[in-house]
C-alpha positions as CSV (number, residue, x, y, z in Angstrom):
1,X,24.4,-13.4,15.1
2,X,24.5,-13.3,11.5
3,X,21.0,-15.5,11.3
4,X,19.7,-12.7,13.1
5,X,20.7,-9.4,11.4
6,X,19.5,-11.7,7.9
7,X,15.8,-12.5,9.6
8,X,15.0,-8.8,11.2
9,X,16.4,-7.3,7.7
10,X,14.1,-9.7,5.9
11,X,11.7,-9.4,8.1
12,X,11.7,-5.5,7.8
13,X,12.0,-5.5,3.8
14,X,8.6,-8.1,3.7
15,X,6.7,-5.0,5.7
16,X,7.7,-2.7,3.2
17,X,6.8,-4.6,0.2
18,X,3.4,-5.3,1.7
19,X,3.2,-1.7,2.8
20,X,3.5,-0.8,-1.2
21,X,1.1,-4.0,-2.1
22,X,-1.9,-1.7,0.5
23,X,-0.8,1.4,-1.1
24,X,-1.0,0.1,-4.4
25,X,-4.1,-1.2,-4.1
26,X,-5.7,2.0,-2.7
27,X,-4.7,3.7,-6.5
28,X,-8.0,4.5,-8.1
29,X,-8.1,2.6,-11.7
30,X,-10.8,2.4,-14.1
31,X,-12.2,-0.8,-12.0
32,X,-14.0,-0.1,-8.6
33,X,-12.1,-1.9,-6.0
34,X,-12.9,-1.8,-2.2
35,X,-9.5,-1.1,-1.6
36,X,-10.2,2.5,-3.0
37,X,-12.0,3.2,0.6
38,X,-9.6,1.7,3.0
39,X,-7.9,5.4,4.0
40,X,-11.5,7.1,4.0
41,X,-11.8,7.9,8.0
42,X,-15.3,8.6,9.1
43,X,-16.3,10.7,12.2
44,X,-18.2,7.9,14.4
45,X,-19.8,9.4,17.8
46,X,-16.8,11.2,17.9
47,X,-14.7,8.9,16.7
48,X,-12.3,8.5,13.4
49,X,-12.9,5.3,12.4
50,X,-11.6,3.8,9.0
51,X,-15.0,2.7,6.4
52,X,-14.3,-0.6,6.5
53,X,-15.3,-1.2,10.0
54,X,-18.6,0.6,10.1
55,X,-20.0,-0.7,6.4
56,X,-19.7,-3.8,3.8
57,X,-17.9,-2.3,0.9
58,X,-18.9,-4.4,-2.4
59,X,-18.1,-3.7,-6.3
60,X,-21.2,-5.1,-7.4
61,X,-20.1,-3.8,-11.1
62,X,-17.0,-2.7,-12.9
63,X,-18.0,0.9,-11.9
64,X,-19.8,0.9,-8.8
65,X,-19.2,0.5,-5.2
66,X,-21.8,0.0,-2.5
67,X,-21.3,0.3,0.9
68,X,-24.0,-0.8,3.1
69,X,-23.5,0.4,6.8
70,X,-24.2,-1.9,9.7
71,X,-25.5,1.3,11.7
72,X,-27.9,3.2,9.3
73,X,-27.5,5.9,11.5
74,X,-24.0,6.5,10.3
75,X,-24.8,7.3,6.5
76,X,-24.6,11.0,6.7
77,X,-21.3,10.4,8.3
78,X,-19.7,8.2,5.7
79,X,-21.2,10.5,2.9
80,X,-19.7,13.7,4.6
81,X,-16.4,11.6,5.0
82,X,-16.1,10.8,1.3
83,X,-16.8,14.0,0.2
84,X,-14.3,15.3,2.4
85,X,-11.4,12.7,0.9
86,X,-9.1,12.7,-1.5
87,X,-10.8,10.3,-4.2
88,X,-13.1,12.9,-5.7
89,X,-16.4,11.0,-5.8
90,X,-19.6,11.9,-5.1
91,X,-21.6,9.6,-3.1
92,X,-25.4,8.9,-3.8
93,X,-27.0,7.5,-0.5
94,X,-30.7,6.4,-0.9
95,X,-31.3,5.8,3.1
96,X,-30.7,2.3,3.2
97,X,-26.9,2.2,0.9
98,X,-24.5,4.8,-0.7
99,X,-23.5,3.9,-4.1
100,X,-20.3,5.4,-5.6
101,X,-19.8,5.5,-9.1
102,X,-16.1,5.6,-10.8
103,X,-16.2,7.9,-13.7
104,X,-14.2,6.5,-16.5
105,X,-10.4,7.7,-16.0
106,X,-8.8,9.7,-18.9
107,X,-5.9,9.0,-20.7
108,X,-4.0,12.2,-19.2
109,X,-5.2,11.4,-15.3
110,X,-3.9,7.5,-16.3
111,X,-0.5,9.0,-16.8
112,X,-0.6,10.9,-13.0
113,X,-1.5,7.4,-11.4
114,X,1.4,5.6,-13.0
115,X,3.7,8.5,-11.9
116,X,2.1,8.6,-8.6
117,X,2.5,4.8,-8.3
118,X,6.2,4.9,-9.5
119,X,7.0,7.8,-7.1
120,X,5.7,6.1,-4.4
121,X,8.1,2.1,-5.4
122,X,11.0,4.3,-5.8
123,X,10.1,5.2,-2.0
124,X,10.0,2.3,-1.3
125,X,13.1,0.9,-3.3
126,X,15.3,3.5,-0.8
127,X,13.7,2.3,2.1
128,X,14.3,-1.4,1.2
129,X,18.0,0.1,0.6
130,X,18.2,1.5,3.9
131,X,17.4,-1.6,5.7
132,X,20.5,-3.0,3.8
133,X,22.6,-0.4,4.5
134,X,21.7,-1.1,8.6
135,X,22.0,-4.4,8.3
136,X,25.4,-4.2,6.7
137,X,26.3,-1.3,9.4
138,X,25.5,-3.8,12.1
139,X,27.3,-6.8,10.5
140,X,30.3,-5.0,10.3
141,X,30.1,-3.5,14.1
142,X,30.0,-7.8,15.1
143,X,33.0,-8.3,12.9
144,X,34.8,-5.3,14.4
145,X,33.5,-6.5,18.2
146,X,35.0,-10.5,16.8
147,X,31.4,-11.7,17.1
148,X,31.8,-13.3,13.8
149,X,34.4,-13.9,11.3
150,X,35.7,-11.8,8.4
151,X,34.2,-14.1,5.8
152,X,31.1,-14.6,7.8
153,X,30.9,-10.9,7.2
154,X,31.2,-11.4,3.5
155,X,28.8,-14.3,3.8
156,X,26.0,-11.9,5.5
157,X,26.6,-9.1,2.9
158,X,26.2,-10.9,0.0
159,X,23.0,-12.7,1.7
160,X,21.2,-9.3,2.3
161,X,22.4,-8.2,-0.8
162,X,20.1,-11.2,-2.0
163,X,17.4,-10.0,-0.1
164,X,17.3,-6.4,-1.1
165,X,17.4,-7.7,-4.9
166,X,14.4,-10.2,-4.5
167,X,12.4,-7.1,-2.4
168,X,13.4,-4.8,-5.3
169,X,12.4,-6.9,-7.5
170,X,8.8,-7.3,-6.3
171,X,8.2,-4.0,-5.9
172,X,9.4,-3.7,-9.2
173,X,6.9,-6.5,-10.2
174,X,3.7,-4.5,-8.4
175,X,4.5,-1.2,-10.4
176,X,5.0,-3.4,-13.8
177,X,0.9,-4.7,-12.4
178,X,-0.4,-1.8,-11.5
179,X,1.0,0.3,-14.5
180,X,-0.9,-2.1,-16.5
181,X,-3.8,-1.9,-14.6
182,X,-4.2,1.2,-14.9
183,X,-3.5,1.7,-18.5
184,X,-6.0,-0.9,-19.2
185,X,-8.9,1.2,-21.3
């Protein structure tokens, strides 16, 4: 019983910690990073369809992405599409590729990302906390029911209390990257 309140609360904690590690990645830095175009949704036949599936995205220097569509057709889409996101770039599409370049970040926009980034760990921080408090809520409903012993209920606590530190911690560890990253002139 205990095994598997640990495993799911582990299990749920991992998902969050990648879901910051995506989310993370998706912060514009000085660096051009394919990640930055991951959310971009582009308006295919009809169809929202994230940019990575309709183009290779490539950082063929520190400042520059290319994406190079499999379907020419669909440039005009995936111009419109970045135009209309959140990253504030303007695309320059030559018929054959689109080329996005990264203007250099200032000091005073650096400081938004980092606050932006640490906003978003302390999310996940309470969510990681949340799974702990469930998983103790259900550890303590066994006990009560005599599925498993008093000091097996200690046992579990303190064993998920484990896991929400290490999770903590390495979403503490991805700000303390990104941070730097970011910062990085």
């Amino acid at each position: 019983m205990t095994k598997e309140v640990l495993a799911q609360a582990e299990k749920k904690m991992k998902g969050v910690v990648e879901g910051a590690r995506r989310e993370f990645a998706a912060v514009r830095t000085g660096r051009a990073n394919p990640a930055l175009l991951e959310r971009v949704m582009v308006d295919y036949y009809g169809t929202p369809t994230p940019l990575p599936q309709l183009a290779g995205i490539t950082a063929p220097e520190a400042r520059v992405l290319l994406i190079q569509p499999w379907d020419r057709n669909a440039l005009k889409e995936i111009e419109s599409a970045i135009l209309k996101s959140d990253l504030g770039l303007t695309p320059t599409n030559d018929g054959q590729v689109i080329r996005l370049v990264l203007p250099p970040l200032t000091e005073e926009r650096r400081r938004e990302l980092v606050k932006l980034v640490k906003k978003e760990a302390e999310e996940r921080r309470v969510t990681v906390r949340n799974i702990r408090r469930e998983a103790n809520e259900e550890l303590k409903k066994a006990e009560k029911e005599g599925k498993i012993s008093e000091d097996e209920l200690r046992r579990a606590q303190e064993e998920v209390q484990k896991l929400t530190d290490r999770y903590i911690g390495e979403i503490d560890h991805l700000v303390e990257v990104k941070e730097k990253e970011i910062m990085e002139v």
